[in-house]
C-alpha positions in Angstrom: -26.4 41.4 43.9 -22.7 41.4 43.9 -23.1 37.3 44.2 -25.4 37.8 41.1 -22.8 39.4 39.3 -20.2 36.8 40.0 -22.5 34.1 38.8 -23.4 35.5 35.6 -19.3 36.3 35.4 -19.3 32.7 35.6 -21.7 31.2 33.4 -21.6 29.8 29.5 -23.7 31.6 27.6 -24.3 28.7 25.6 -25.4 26.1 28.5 -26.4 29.2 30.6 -24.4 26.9 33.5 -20.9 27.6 35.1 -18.2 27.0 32.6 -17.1 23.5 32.7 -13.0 23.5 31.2 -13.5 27.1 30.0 -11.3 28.4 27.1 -10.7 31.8 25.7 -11.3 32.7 22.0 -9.4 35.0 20.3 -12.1 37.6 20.3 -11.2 37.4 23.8 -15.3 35.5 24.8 -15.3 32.4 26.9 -17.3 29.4 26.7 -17.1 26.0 28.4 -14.6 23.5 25.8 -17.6 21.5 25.0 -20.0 23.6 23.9 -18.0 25.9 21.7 -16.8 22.6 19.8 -20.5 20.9 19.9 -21.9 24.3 18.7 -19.2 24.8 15.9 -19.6 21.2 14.8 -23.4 21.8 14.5 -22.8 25.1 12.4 -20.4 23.7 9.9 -22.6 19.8 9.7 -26.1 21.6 9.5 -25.7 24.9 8.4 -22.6 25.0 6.4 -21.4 27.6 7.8 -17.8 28.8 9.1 -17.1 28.7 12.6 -18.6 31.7 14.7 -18.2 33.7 18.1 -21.7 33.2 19.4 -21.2 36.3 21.4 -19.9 39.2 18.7 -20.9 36.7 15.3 -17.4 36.9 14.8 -16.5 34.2 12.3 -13.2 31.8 12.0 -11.6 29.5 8.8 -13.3 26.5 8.3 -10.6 24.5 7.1 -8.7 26.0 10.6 -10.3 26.9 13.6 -9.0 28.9 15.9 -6.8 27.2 18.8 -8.6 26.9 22.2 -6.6 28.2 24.9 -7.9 27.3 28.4 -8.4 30.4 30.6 -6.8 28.9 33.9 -7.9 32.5 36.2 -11.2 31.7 35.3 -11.2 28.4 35.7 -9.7 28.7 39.2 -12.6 30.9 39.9 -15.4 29.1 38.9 -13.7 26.0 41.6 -13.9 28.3 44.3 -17.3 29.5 43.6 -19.0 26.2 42.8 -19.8 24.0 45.5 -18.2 21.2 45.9 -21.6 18.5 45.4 -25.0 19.0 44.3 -28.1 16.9 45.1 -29.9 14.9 42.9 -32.5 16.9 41.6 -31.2 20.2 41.9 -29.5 22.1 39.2 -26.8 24.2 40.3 -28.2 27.1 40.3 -29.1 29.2 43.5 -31.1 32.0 44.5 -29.9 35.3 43.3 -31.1 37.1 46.2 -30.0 34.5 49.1 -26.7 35.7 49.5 -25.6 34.4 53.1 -27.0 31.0 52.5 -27.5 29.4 48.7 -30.6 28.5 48.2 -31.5 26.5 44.6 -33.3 28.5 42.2 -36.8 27.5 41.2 -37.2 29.9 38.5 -35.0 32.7 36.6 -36.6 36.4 35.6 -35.4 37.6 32.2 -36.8 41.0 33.1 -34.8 41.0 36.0 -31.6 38.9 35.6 -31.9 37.1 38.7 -32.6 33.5 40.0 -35.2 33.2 42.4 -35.7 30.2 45.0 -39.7 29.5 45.7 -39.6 32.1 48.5 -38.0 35.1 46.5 -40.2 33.9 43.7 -44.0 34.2 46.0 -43.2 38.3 46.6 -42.2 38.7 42.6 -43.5 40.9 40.0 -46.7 38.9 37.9 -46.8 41.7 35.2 -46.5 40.2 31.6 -42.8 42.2 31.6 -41.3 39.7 34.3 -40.6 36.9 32.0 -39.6 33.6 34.2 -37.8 30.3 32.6 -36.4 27.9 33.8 -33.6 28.7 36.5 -30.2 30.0 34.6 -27.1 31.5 35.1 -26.8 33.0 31.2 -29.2 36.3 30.8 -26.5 37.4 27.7 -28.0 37.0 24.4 -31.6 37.1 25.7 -32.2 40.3 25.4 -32.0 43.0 22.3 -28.7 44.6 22.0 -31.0 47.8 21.2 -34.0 47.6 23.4 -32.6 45.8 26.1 -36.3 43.8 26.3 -36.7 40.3 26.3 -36.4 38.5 22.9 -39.5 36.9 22.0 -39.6 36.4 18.8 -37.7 35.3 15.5 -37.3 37.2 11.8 -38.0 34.6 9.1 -36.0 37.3 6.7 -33.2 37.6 8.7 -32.7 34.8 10.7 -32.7 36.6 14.2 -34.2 37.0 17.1 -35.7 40.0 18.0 -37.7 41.7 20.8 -41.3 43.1 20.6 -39.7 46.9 20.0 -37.7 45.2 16.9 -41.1 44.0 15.3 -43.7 47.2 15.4 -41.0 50.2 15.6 -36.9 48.6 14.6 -35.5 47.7 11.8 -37.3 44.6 11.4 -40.9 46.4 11.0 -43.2 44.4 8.4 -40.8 41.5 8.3 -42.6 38.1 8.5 -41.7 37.0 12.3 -42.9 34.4 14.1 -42.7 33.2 18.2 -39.5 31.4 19.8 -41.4 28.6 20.4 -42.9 28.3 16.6 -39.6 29.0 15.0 -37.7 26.6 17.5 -40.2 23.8 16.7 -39.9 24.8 13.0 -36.1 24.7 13.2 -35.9 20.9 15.3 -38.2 19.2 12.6 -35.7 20.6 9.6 -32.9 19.1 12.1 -34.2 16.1 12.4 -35.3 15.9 8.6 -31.3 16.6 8.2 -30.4 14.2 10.8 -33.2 11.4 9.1 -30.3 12.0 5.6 -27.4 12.1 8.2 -28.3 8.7 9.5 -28.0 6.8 6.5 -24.8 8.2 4.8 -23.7 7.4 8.6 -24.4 4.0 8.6 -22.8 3.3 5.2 -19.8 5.0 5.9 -19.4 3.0 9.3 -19.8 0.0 6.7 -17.2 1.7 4.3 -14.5 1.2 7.6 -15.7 -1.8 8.0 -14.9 -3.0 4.8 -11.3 -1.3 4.9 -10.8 -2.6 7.8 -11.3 -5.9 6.4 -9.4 -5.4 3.8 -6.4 -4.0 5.9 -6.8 -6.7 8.2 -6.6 -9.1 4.8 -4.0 -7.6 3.6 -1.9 -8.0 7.2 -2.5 -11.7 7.0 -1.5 -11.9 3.5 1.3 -10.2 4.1 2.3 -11.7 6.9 1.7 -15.3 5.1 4.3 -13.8 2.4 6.4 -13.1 4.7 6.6 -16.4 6.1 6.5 -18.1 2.8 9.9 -15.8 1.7 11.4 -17.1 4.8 11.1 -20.5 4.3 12.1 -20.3 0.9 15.1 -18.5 1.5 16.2 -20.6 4.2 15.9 -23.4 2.1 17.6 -22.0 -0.5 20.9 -21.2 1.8 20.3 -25.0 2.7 20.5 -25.9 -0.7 23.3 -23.8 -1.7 24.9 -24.9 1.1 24.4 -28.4 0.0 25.9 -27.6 -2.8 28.6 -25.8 -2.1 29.8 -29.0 0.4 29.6 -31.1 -2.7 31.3 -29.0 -4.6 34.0 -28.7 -2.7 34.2 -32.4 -1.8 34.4 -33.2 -5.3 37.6 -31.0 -5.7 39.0 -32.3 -2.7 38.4 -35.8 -4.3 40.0 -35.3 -7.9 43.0 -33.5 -5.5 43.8 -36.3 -3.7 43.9 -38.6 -6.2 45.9 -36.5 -8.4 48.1 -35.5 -5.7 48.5 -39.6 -4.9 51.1 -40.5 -7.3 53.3 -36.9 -7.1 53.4 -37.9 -3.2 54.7 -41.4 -3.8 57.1 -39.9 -6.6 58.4 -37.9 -3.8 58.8 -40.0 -1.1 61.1 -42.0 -3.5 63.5 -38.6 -4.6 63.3 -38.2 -0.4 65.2 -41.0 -0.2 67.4 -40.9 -2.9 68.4 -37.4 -2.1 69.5 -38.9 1.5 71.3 -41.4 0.0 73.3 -39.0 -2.1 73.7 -36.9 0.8 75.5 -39.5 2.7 77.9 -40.4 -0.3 78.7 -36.9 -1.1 79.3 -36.3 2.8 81.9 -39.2 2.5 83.4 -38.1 -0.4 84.2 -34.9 1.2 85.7 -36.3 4.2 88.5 -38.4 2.1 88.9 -35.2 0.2 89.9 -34.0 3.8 92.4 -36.6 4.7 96.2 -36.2 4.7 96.8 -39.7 4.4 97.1 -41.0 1.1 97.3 -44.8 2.3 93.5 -44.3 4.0 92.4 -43.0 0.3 93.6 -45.1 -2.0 92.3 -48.2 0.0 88.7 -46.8 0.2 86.9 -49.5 -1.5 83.8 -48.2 -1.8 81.4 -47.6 -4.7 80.7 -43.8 -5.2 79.1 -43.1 -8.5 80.7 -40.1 -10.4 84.3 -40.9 -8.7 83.9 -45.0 -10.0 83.1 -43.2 -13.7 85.4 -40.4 -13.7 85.1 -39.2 -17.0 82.1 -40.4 -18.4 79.2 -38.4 -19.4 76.0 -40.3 -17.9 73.0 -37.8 -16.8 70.2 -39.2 -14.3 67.2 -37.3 -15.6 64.3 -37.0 -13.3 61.1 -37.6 -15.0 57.8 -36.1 -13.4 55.1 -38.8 -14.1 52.0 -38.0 -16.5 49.1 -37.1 -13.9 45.8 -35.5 -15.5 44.5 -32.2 -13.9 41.3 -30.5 -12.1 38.6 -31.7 -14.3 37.1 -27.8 -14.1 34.0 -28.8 -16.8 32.7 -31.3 -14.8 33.1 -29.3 -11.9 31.3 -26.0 -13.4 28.6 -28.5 -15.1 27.6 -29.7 -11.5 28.0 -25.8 -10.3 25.5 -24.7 -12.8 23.1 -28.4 -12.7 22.9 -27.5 -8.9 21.9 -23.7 -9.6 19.3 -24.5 -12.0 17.5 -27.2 -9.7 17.4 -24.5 -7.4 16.4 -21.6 -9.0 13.5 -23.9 -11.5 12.5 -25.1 -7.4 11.9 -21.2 -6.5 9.8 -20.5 -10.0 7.8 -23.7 -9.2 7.0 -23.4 -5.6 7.2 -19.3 -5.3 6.3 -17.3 -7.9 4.0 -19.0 -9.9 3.1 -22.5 -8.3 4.4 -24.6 -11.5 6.1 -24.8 -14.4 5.7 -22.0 -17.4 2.9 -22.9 -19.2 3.3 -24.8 -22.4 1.1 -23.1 -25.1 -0.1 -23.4 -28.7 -2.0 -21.1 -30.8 -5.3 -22.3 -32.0 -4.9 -21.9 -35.9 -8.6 -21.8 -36.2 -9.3 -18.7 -34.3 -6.2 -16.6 -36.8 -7.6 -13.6 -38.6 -7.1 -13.9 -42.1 -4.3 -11.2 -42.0 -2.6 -13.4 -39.1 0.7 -16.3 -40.2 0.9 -18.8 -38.1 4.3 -20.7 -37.5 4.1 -24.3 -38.1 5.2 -25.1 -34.4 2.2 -22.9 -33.6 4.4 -20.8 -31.4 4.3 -17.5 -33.7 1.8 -15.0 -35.1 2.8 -12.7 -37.8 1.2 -9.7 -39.5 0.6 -10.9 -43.3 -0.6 -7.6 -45.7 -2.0 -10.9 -48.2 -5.5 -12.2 -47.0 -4.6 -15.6 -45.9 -8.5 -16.7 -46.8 -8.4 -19.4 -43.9 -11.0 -22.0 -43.7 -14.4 -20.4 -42.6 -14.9 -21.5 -38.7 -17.6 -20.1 -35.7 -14.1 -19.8 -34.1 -12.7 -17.9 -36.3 -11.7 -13.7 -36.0 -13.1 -12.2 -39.1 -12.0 -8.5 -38.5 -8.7 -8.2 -36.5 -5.2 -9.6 -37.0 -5.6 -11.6 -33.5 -5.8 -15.2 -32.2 -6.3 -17.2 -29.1 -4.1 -20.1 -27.8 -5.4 -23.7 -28.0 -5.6 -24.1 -24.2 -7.6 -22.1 -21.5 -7.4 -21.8 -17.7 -10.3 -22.0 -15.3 -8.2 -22.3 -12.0 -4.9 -22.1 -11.3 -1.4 -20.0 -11.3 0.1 -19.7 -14.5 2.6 -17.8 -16.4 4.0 -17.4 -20.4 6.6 -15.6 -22.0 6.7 -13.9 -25.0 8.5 -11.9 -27.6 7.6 -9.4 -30.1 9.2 -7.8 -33.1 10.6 -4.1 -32.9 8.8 -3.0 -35.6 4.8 -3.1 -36.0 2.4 -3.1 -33.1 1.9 -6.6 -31.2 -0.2 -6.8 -28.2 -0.8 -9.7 -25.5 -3.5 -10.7 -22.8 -6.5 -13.3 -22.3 -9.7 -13.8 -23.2 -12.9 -15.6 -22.9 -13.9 -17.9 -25.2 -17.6 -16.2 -25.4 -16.0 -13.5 -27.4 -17.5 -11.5 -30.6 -15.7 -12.8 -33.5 -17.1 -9.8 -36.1 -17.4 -6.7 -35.5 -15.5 -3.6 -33.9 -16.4 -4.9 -30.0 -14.6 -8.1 -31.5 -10.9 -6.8 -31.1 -8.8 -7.7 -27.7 -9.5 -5.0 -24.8 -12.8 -3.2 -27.4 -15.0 -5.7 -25.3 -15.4 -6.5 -20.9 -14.2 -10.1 -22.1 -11.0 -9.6 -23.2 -7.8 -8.0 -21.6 -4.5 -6.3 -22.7 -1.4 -5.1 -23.4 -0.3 -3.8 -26.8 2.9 -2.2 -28.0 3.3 0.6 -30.3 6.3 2.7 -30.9 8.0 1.7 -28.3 5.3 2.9 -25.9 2.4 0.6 -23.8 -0.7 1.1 -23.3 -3.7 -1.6 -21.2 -6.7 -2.1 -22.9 -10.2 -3.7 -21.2 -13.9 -2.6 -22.0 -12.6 -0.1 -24.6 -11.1 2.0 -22.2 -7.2 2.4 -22.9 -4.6 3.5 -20.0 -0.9 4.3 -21.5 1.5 3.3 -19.5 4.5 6.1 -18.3 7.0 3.2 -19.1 9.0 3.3 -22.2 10.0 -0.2 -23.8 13.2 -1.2 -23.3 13.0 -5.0 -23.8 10.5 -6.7 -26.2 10.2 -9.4 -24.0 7.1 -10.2 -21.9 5.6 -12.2 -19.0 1.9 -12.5 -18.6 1.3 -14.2 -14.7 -2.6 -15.0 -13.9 -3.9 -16.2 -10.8 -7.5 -17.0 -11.5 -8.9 -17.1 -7.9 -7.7 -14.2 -7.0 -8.4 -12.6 -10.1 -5.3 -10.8 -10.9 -3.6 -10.3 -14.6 0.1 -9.0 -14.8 2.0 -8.1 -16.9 5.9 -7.1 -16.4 8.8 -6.7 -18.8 11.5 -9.2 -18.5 14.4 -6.0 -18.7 17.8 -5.8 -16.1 16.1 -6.0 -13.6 12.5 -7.1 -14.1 9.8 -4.2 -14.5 6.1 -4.5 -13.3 4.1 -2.7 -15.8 0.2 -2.9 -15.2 -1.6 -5.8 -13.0 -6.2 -6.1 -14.1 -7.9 -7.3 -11.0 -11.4 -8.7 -12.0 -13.9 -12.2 -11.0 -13.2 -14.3 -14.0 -16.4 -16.3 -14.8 -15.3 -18.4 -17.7 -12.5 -20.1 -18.9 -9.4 -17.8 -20.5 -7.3 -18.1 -23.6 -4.2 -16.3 -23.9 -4.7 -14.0 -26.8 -2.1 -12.5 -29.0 -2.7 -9.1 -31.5 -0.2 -8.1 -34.5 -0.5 -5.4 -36.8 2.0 -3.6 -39.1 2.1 -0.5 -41.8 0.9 -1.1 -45.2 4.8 -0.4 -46.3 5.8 -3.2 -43.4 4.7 -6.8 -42.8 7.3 -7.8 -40.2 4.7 -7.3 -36.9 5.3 -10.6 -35.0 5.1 -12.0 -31.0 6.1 -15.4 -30.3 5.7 -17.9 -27.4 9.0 -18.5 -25.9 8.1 -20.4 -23.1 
């Protein structure tokens, strides 16, 4: 018996086998690793319940369980106990009773607590109180805590089990109760009901990382495709700015040398002429020097101020009339290079071309909108204008469209708009209402944008409005779509730049730039212009 003890010492009471990894909870109750975290996983998935001891019921935080500590004496015991192999077939679980020589169980008594091999299991008790199962190593939890019989069946009101004594005499007398084997059968077709909804919501979220990881991986290409095109633009910027900069400083070198051409032959000339005076003043001195007065006054020779002793005649040296650095034309080919190279980075890098030339469509102006006669301004106008009736036409706010529309393509425009007033700016299809309140730009899912007001933005689409947390401090605005990739931005040309909201949609028709003014009854000066 005492190698019965040491075997039940050693079992799970949740696998009913020897621990495999055991750990220690801090109720103090062991279990193998994997079947405490397969049978708290089940509890919290299925039954929504916190995390529990299934020894004492003891339960933990959900949101923390409690930290598995491996139990190292036990786990040193259960090596030296096991055997080292078992045979196919067999299940590691001997004969209580064969103590000098294991022997695999066939069968294990509830009643009795004990494994049996087929011999032991020939001389045992067949009274209805001997209760064999399959061969185990766990008898904890099978039996009532209070009537130390067998537990046989299950409480429907309670959710135990319970033992025979439990039903007609215990605490659980005229409660509805059925058999472990009804109840179990009961319990695995609500499982698998719950694991028939499990499946699903699986399988869509394994589709969910899918797509994220799609997009991630999308978003590492594009990103490294960015990165690649900032290199190469860089790199041929320094190549043109270092282009620049040799010509630049060739072209000074140029005008320097021929300035510096006639100063050096003007020089070269006083060279010599100084010498010459050197050597006359140097023989001057030495007759100066001499004693002899024969020697001097028979010294013949020509020498300037001594031949004109007396006179007044002055040898001015006149520096010649040379022009200087021509610094315009330099800063002029400074500031030509400079814009060739920064029009070169707006054409190939941030928007694929030019800014887009646009013109308002006069025929699409509200009757309270002014249009500029170079088309390139809207105005807010408190007199009805009483335009010329067109299908085209917007009949109830102060908005229009621009002439032109995009179907493909990169492009960008400016604008400006007036400090005081309200002026808005964005895009839309050409399929939009021209009456009615779903008419205005951003009231309607064809339409898109950005309007000013006191100083504040807000982004309008579908009639849903988002303000902005950014307050204006430039009235000047860029509007950049990219119709493929179906992105709208907007950004604030300030010191530096600000990115204020960016629409991502699938475009399906063409889209018009569209431009929205309004002002106070008292004040008619609402106005955006193009300025690109």
């Amino acid at each position: 018996m005492a190698a019965a003890d040491l075997r039940d010492e050693l079992s799970c009471s949740i696998c009913t086998s020897i621990y495999t990894d055991p750990v220690s909870l801090p109720c103090g109750h062991n279990f193998c690793q994997g079947c405490i975290e397969r049978t708290w996983d089940i509890q919290e998935e299925t039954f929504l319940e916190n995390p529990s001891c299934p020894e004492c019921r003891k339960r933990f935080s959900r949101s923390r369980r409690p930290e598995l500590t491996t139990d190292w004496k036990l786990r040193d015991l259960v090596e030296r106990f096991c055997p080292t192999e078992t045979e196919p077939g067999e299940t590691g679980i001997f004969c209580t009773y064969c103590v000098l020589s294991p022997v695999p169980a066939a069968k294990s008594c509830l009643l009795c607590e004990a494994s049996l091999c087929d011999t032991h299991l020939r001389g045992h008790s067949k009274s209805a109180e001997h209760v064999l199962t399959q061969p185990t190593n766990s008898f904890m939890g099978r039996k009532c805590s209070v009537h130390h019989k067998v537990l046989e069946y299950y409480c429907c009101e309670e959710s135990v089990c319970v033992c025979v004594s439990c039903c007609l005499a215990g605490e659980h007398r005229g409660h509805r109760v059925e058999l472990l084997s009804e109840a179990s059968e009961k319990k695995k077709e609500t499982l698998r009901k719950v694991v028939e909804k499990l499946r699903p919501e699986r399988e869509e979220t394994e589709r969910g990382a899918q797509r994220l990881q799609e997009r991630r991986r999308e978003v590492a290409e594009k990103a490294a495709g960015e990165t690649e095109r900032v290199t190469a633009l860089f790199r041929d910027i320094r190549e043109q700015l270092e282009a620049l900069e040799k010509r630049l400083l060739s072209d000074i070198s140029s005008q320097k040398e021929k300035l510096s051409l006639p100063l050096t032959d003007l020089m070269e000339q006083l060279e010599i002429k100084k010498d010459e005076l050197s050597r006359k003043i140097r023989h001057i001195e030495e007759l100066c020097n001499m004693a002899d007065p024969l020697t001097v006054l028979q010294e013949r020779e020509s020498h300037g101020a001594a031949d004109n002793e007396g006179g007044r005649e002055r040898h001015d040296i006149k520096v010649p009339a040379v022009g200087d650095l021509d610094v315009d034309l330099i800063s002029e080919t400074l500031l030509t290079g400079l814009a060739a190279i920064v029009t070169g980075v707006k054409g190939r890098w941030i928007y694929g071309q030019e800014a887009t030339d646009l013109l308002l469509d006069i025929n699409t102006a509200g009757n309270l909108v002014s249009v500029s006669g170079d088309r390139k301004s809207a105005s807010y106008s408190l007199i009805y204008r009483c335009h010329p009736q067109t299908t085209e036409r917007f009949q109830v706010y102060p908005q229009t469209l621009s002439s032109r529309s995009f179907l493909s393509g990169r492009h960008y425009w400016e604008v400006e708009g007036s400090e005081l007033g309200g002026w808005g700016v964005g895009v839309a299809y050409p399929s939009i209402e021209r009456r009615g309140g779903q008419s205005g730009i951003g009231n309607n899912n064809k339409s898109w944008c950005l309007w000013r007001w006191n100083n504040k933005y807000t982004v309008r689409h579908d009639s849903k409005d988002t303000e902005l947390p950014h307050v204006s401090s430039c009235r000047r605005i860029r509007i950049s779509l990219d119709y493929e990739a179906g992105r709208l931005s907007f950004y604030e040309l300030s010191e530096p730049i600000r990115h204020l909201h960016t629409f991502t949609a699938t475009f399906t028709e063409p889209l018009h730039a569209a431009f929205w003014v309004w002002g106070d009854d008292d004040d008619d000066g609402a106005w955006v212009r193009i300025i690109s």
